[in-house]
KEGU-427986 format. One record per residue (C-alpha): residue in one letter; x, y, z. Coordinates in steps of 0.1 Angstrom, whole numbers, plus 5000, padded with zeros to 4 digits. Layout:
! KEGU-427986
A:X:Y:Z
...
END
This chain:
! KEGU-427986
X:6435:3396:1637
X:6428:3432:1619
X:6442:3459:1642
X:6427:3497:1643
X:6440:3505:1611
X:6433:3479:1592
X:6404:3476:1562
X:6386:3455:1550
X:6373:3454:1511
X:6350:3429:1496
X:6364:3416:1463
X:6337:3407:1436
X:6340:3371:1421
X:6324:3390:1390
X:6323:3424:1380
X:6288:3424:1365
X:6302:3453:1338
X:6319:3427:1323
X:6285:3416:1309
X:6274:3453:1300
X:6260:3455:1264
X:6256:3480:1237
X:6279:3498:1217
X:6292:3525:1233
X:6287:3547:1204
X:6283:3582:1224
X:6303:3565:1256
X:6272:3570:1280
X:6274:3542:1304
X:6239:3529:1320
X:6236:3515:1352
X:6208:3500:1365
X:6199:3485:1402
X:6173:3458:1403
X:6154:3457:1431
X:6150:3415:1443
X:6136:3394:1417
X:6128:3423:1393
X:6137:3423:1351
X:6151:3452:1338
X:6123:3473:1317
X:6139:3478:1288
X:6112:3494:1272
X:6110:3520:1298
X:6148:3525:1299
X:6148:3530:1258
X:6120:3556:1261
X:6140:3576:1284
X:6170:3573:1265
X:6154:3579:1227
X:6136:3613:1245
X:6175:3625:1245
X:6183:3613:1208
X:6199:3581:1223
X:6199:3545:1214
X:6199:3521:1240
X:6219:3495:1224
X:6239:3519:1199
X:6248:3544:1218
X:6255:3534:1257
X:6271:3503:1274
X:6241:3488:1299
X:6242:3469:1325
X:6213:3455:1350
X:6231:3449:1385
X:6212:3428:1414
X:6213:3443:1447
X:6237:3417:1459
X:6264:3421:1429
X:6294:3448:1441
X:6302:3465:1410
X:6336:3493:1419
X:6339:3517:1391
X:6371:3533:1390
X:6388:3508:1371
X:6359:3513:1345
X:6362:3547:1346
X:6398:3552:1338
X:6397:3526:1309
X:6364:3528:1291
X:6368:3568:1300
X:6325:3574:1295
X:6313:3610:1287
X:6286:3606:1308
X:6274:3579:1334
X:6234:3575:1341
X:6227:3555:1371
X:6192:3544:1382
X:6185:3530:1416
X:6221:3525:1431
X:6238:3547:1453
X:6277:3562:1451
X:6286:3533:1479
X:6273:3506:1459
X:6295:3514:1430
X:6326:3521:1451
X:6325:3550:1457
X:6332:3571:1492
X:6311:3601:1485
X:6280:3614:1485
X:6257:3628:1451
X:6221:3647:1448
X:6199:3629:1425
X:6190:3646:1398
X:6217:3668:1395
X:6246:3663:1368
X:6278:3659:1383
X:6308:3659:1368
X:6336:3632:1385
X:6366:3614:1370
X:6361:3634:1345
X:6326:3624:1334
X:6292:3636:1338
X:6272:3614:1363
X:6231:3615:1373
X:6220:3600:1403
X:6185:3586:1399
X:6158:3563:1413
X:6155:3528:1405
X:6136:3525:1372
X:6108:3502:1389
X:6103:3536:1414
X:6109:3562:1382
X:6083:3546:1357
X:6048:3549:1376
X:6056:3589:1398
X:6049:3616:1373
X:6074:3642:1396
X:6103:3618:1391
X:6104:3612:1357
X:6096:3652:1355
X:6127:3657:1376
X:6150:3628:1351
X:6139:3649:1323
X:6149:3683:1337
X:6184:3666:1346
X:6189:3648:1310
X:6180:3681:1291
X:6210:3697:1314
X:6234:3672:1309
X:6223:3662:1265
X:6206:3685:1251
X:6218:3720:1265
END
């Protein structure tokens, strides 16, 4: 029986970084949330990213992450030691962390820069969001 004080912490079976890919050229890791039974656009992603003078598959570590998946950064974090983290669609909790971040605005935490932004199934069709992603990327890349 847990008493008051106790805590509970889900343990994932698999840490779905483990099958990130790319080659982590500039050290930007790329998180994506899928929504249920949605691909990753990849397409859309590598626009985004090639707007910035970034490749995809050179320069970041990706991973796609269902809904479902726990994925706890720290451990990442402190090993891999990103310059920059963009996440699209997942919030600070899913990733294991107890705090809260505006979207769209760089952050800097554990010593890296992290974006907060929409899923890229929300971000691809709204003309305001992707205006907003571009304002934050410029800020974070290309000031």
């Amino acid at each position: 029986m847990l008493g008051n004080t106790s805590a509970v912490y889900r343990i994932p079976e698999r840490d779905p970084l483990h099958s990130a890919r790319g080659g982590f050229l500039k050290r930007i890791l790329v998180i994506a949330m899928l929504e249920r039974g949605e691909t990753v656009n990849t397409a859309f992603l590598e626009k985004i990213l090639a707007a910035t003078g970034m490749d995809l598959h050179k320069d970041t570590l990706f991973a796609a992450i269902q809904p479902d998946e726990y994925t706890g950064l720290s451990a990442f974090l402190k090993d891999k030691q990103p310059q920059a983290v963009l996440v699209f669609g997942a919030t600070p909790a899913q990733l294991g962390f107890q705090a809260e971040f505006p979207r769209y605005e760089p952050v800097k935490f554990y010593e890296a820069k992290f974006l907060w932004a929409d899923s890229l199934a929300a971000l691809e069709p709204d003309k305001a969001l992707k205006g907003r992603l571009w304002a934050a990327l410029q800020a974070m890349f290309l000031s």
